[in-house]
C-alpha positions as CSV (number, residue, x, y, z in Angstrom):
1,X,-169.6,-92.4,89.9
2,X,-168.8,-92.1,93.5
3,X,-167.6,-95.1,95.5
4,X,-169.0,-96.9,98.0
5,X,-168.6,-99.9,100.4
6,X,-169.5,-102.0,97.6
7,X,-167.6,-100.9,95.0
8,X,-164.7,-103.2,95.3
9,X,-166.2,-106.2,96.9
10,X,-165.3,-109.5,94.4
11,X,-167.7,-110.4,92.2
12,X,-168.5,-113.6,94.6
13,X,-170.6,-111.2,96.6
14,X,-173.0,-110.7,94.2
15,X,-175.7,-112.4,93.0
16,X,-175.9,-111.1,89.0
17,X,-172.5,-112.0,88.3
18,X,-172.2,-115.1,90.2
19,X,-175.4,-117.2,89.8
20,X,-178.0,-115.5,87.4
21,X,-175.3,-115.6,84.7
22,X,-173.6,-118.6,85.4
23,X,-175.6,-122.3,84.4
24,X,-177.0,-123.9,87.2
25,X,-174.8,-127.2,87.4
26,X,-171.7,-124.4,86.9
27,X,-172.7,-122.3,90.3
28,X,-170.0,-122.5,92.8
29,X,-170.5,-121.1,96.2
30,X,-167.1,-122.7,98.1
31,X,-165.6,-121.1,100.8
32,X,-162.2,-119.9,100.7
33,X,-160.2,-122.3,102.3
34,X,-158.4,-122.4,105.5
35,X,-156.4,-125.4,104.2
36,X,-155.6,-128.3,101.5
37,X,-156.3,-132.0,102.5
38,X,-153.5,-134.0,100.9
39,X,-153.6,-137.5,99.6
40,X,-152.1,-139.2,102.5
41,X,-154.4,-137.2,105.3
42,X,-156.7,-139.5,106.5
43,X,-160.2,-138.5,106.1
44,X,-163.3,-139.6,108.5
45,X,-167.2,-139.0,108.3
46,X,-170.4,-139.0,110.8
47,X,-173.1,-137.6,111.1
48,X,-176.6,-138.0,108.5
49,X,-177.3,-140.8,105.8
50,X,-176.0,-137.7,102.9
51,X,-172.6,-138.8,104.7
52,X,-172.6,-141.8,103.2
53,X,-173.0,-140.0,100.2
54,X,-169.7,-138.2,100.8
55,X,-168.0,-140.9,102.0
56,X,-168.8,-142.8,98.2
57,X,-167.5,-139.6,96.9
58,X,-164.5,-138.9,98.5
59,X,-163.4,-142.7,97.9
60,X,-164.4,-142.3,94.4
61,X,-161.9,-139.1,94.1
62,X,-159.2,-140.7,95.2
63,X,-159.0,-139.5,99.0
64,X,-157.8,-141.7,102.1
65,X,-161.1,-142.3,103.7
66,X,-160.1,-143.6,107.1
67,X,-161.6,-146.4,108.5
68,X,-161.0,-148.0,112.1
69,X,-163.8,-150.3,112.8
70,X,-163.0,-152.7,109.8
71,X,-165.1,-156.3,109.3
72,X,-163.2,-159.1,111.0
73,X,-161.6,-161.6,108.3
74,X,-163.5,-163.7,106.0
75,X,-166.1,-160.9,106.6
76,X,-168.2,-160.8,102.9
77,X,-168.5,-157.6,101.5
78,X,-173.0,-157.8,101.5
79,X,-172.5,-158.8,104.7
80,X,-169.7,-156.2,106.5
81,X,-171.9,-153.8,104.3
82,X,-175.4,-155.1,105.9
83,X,-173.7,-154.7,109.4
84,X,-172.6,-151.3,108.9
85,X,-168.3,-151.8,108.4
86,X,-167.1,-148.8,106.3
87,X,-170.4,-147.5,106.3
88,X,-169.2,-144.7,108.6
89,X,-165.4,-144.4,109.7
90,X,-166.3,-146.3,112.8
91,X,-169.8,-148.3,113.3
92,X,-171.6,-145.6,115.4
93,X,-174.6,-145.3,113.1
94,X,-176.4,-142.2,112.3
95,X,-175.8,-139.1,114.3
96,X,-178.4,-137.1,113.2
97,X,-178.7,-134.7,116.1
98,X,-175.6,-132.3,117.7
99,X,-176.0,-133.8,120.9
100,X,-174.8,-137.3,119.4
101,X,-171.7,-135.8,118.8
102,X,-170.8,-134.8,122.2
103,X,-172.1,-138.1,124.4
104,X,-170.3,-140.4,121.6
105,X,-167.2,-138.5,122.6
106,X,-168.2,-139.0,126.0
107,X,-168.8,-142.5,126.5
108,X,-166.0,-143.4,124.3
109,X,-163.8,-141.6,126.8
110,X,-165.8,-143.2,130.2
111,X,-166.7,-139.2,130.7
112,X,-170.8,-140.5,130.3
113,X,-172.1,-143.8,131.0
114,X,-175.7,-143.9,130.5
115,X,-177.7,-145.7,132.7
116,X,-180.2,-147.3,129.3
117,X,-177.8,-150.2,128.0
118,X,-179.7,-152.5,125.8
119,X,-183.1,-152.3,123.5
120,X,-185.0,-156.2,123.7
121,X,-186.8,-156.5,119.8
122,X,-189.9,-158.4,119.5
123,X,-188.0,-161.1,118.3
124,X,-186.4,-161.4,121.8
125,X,-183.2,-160.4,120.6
126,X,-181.4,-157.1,121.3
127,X,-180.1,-153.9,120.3
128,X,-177.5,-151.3,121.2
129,X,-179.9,-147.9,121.8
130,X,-177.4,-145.8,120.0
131,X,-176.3,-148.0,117.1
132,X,-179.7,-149.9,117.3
133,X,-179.1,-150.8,113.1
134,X,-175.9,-151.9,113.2
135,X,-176.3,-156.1,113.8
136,X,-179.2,-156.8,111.9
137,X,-179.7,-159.8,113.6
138,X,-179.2,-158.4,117.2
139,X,-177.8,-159.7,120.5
140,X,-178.3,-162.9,122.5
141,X,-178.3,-160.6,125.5
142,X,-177.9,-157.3,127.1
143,X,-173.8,-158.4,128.3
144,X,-173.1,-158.9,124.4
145,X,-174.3,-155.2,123.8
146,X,-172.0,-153.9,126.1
147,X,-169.2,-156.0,125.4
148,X,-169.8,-155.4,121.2
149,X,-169.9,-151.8,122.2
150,X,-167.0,-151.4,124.7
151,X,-164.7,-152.9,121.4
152,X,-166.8,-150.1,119.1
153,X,-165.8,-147.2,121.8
154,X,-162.2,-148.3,121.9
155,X,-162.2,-148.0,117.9
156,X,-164.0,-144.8,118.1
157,X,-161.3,-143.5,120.4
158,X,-158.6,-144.6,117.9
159,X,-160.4,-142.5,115.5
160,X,-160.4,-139.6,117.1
161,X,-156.8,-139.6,117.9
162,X,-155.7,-140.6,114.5
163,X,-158.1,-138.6,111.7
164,X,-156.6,-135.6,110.0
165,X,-159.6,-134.3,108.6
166,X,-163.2,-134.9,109.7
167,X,-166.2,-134.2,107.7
168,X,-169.3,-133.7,109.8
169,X,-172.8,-134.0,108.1
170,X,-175.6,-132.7,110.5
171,X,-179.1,-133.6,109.8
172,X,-181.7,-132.8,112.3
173,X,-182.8,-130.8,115.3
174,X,-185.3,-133.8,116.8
175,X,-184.1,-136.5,119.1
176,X,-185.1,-138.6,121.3
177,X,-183.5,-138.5,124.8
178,X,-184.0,-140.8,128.2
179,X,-185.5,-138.8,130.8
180,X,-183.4,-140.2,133.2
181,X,-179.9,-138.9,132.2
182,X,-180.4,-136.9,129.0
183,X,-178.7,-139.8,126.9
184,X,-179.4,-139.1,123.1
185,X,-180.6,-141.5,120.9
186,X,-180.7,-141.8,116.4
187,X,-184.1,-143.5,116.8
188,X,-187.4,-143.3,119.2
189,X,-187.9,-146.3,121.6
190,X,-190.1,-148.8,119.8
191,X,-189.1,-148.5,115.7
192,X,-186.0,-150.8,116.0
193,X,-186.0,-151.8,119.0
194,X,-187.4,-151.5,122.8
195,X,-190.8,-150.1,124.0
196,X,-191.7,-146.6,124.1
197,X,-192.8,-145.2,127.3
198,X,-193.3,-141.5,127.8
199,X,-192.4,-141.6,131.5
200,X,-189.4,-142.9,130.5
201,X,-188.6,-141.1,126.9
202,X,-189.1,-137.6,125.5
203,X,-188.7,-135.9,122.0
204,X,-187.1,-132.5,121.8
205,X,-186.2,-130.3,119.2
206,X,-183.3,-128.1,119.8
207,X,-182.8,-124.8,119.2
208,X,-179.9,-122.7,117.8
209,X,-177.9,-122.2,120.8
210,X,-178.4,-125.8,122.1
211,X,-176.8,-126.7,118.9
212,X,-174.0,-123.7,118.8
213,X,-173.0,-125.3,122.4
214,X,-173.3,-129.0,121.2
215,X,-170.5,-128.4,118.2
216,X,-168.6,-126.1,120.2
217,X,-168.4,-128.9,123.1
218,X,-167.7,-131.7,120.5
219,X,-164.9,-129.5,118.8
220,X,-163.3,-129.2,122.0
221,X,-163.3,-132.5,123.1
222,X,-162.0,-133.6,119.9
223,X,-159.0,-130.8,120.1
224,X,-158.2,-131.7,122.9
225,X,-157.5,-135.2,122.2
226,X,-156.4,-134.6,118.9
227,X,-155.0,-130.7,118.2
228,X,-154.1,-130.6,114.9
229,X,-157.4,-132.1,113.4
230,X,-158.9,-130.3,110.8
231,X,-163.0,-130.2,110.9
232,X,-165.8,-129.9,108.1
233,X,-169.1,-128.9,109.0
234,X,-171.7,-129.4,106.1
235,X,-175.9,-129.5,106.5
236,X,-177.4,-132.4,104.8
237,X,-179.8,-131.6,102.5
238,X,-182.3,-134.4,102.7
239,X,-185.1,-133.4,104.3
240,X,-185.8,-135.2,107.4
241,X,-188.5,-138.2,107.2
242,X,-190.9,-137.5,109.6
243,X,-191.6,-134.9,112.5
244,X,-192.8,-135.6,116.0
245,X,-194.1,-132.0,116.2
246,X,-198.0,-131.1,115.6
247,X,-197.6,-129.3,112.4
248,X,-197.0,-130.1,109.0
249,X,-193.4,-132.0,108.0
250,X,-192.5,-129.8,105.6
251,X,-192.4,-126.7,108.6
252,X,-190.6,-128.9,110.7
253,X,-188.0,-129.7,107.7
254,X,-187.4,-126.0,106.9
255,X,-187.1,-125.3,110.5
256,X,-184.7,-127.9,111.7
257,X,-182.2,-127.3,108.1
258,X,-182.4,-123.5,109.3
259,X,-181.7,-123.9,112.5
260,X,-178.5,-126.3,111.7
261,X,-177.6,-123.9,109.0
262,X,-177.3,-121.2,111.6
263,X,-175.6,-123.0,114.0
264,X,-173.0,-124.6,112.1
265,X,-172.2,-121.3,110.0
266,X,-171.7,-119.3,113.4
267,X,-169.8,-121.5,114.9
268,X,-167.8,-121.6,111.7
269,X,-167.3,-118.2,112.0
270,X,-165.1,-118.0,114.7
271,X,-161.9,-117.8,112.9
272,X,-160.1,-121.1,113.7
273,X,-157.8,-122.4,110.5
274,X,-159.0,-125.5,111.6
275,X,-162.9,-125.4,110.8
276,X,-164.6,-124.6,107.7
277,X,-168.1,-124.6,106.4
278,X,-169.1,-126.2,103.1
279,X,-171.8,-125.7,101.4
280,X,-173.1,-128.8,100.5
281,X,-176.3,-127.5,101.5
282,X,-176.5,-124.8,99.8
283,X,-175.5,-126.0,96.9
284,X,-178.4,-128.8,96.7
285,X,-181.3,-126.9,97.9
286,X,-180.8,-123.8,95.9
287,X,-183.5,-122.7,94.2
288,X,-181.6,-122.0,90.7
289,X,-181.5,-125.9,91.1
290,X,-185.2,-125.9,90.7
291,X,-185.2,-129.2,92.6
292,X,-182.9,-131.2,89.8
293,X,-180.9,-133.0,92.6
294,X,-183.8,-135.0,93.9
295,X,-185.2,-137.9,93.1
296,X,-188.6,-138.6,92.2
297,X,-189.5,-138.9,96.3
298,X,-188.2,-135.3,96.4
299,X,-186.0,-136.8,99.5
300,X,-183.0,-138.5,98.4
301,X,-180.2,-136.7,96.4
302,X,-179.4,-138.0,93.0
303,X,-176.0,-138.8,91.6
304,X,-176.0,-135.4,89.6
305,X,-176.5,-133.3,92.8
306,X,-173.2,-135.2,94.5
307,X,-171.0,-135.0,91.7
308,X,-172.3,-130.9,91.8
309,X,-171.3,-131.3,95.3
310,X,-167.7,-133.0,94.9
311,X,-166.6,-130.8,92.2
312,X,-166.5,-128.3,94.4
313,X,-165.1,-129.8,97.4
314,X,-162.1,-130.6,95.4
315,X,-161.8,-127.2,94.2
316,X,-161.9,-126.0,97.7
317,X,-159.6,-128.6,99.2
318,X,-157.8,-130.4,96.6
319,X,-157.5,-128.1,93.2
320,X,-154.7,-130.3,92.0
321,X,-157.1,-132.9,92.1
322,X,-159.6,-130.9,89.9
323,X,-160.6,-132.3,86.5
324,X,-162.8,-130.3,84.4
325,X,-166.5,-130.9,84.5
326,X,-167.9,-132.5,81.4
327,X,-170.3,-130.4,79.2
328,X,-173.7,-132.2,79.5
329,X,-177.3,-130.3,78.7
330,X,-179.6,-129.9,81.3
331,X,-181.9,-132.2,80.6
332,X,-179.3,-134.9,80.9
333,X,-178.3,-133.7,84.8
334,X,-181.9,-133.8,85.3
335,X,-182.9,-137.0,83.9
336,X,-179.7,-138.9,85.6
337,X,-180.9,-140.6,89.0
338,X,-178.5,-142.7,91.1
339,X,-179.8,-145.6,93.1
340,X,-179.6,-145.0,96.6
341,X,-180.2,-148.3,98.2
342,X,-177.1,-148.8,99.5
343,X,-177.4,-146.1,101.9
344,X,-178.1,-146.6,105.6
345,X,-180.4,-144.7,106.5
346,X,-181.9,-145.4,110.5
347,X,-184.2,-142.4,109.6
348,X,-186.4,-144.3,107.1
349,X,-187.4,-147.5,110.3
350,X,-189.6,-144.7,111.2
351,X,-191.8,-145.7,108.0
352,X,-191.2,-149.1,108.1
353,X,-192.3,-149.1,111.8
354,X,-195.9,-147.1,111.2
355,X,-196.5,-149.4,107.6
C-alpha cells in the first residue's frame, strides 16, 4: 500500500483507535506536556466556579495549592469558607470573563483604577463590584471597600510574584462592563448588589479575538512580573446560567464554550514551554460521555467527571504521582453524584435575584 501523510501519525490522531475502542471513563485526550509540576511548586487557581473543582482536586492529590489571602486567626472554617478564604488562591471571586484577568492585574498593580468603587445592597450595606460575594454580610461604607480591597490587591500581587504554576479556568464570553471606563464586572448591577442603570452599565459578549488579546495581555503582565511561571489554560465545562442575549440559552452556551475553546487553544499554540492547554473541557463534554458527568440539572459536574478529569492531569503533569484507576462498571460512574454545595458560584445570584 502506498504511503501517505497519514501513514505514520500516532495512533492519538485518530479517532478508531483512540476513543471508539477505548471505554468511555478510559479516554484520554492529554496534551503532551511542556513540563512536570513537582510537589513543592506552588500551585494557584482563578477563573470559573469548575475551578473550585480543581482546586478540591489538586489538594486532594497531594499538590501544594498556594494560598495568599488566608482567614485571619481564630477564623472558623464555615465561616473563612462562607467568606471566600481558600476558596480561590486569593479572594478575588469569580473571573468568569478574559477581561477579568487583565484589570485584576491592573488594579492590583495601580496600572487601572476604576472610577465605580462600591455597590450599596438593599440592606444599606455594601459591596466590592468585583468581589461583590465575598463578605456576605457587606460593608459599613464605601471607605471599608477600598480599604478591604487595597489589603486583597496587595495579596493578589504576592501571588503573582510567588506562584509557580497557575491553572486558569475560563467560563464565559458575557460581562458586564461600566460604560464610563470599561471596568469589568463577575455580576450585573442589581443581583448582589447596587442598581442597574443602562446609562450607566452595558452587557457585552466578546468575541474570539477580544479574548485571544485579553489572555495574551494577562500572560504578559504576569511574565513580566513573574518569568518563570508556568500557565494552564482549561475551559470550564458548566454551561453558563443564564444569557443576556435574545435567543435561546442553550445557543448562547454553545457559543460562548466555542468561542473560549478557540481562544484559549490558539493562544496555546504559540509554542511557549510555559503555557499548555488541558482538556478539561473536552474531556467532560464529549459526547462518548453521553452526558454521565452531569448531574441531574445537566449543569454542575459530578464527582465521576473530576476524578476523569484529575486522572489525567496527573498523567500529564505528575506521572509519578499516577495511581491506577479502579475498575468500576458504568453504571456505577453514572449513578455516583457529588454534592456541590460547597462551591461558590456568583453565577447562580442571577436565579436567586429573578426568583
Amino acid at each position: 500500500m502506498a504511503s501517505n501523510p497519514y501513514s505514520d501519525l500516532p495512533a492519538e490522531r485518530f479517532w478508531r483507535k483512540v476513543v471508539t475502542n477505548v471505554p468511555p471513563f478510559a479516554v484520554d485526550p492529554r496534551p503532551a506536556a511542556p513540563f512536570a509540576i513537582g510537589l513543592a511548586d506552588k500551585v494557584a487557581t482563578g477563573g470559573s466556579c469548575f475551578a473550585q473543582r480543581v482546586a478540591e482536586a489538586l489538594r486532594e492529590a497531594g499538590f501544594n495549592y498556594y494560598v495568599t489571602e488566608t482567614a485571619p486567626e481564630g477564623t472558623n472554617a464555615a465561616e473563612a469558607s462562607e467568606r471566600q478564604f481558600g476558596t480561590f488562591s486569593a479572594r478575588y471571586g469569580n473571573l468568569y470573563y478574559t477581561r477579568q484577568f487583565v484589570q485584576l492585574f491592573d488594579r492590583a498593580y495601580g496600572r487601572f483604577e476604576p472610577e465605580l468603587k462600591a455597590w450599596e445592597r438593599e440592606d444599606g450595606r455594601f459591596v466590592d463590584p468585583f468581589r461583590p460575594t465575598v463578605e456576605p454580610d457587606g460593608f459599613a461604607s464605601e471607605a471599608e471597600v477600598v480599604a478591604a480591597r487595597d489589603a486583597h490587591l496587595a495579596e493578589v500581587r504576592h501571588l503573582f510574584e510567588t506562584l509557580d504554576v497557575f491553572v486558569l479556568t475560563l467560563g464565559l464570553t458575557e460581562g458586564w462592563r461600566w460604560r464610563g471606563d470599561g471596568a469589568a464586572l463577575p455580576l450585573a448591577p442589581g443581583v448582589a448588589g447596587g442598581t442597574f442603570d443602562p446609562a450607566l452599565y452595558e452587557c457585552v459578549n466578546a468575541g474570539a479575538a477580544e479574548l485571544i488579546g485579553d489572555l495574551r495581555g494577562f500572560l504578559d503582565r504576569l511574565w513580566s512580573v513573574n518569568p518563570a511561571a508556568r500557565v494552564i489554560f482549561t475551559v470550564s465545562p458548566v454551561p453558563m446560567i443564564a444569557t443576556y442575549m435574545n435567543r435561546h440559552v442553550m445557543v448562547s452556551n454553545s457559543y460562548s464554550k466555542s468561542v473560549l475553546r478557540v481562544a484559549a487553544g490558539e493562544v496555546c499554540d504559540c509554542g511557549d514551554p510555559r503555557l499548555v492547554y488541558f482538556p478539561a473541557y473536552d474531556i467532560v463534554t464529549s459526547n462518548v460521555n453521553a452526558g454521565r458527568y452531569y448531574n441531574e440539572d445537566q449543569r454542575t459536574i459530578n464527582d465521576a467527571g473530576v476524578r476523569h478529569v484529575m486522572r489525567s492531569f496527573l498523567a500529564t503533569f505528575a506521572p509519578d504521582r499516577m495511581a491506577p484507576a479502579p475498575a468500576r462498571a458504568a453504571a456505577d460512574i453514572s449513578a455516583e453524584f457529588e454534592d456541590t454545595a460547597g462551591v461558590i458560584c456568583d453565577e447562580e445570584q442571577i436565579e436567586r435575584s429573578v426568583a
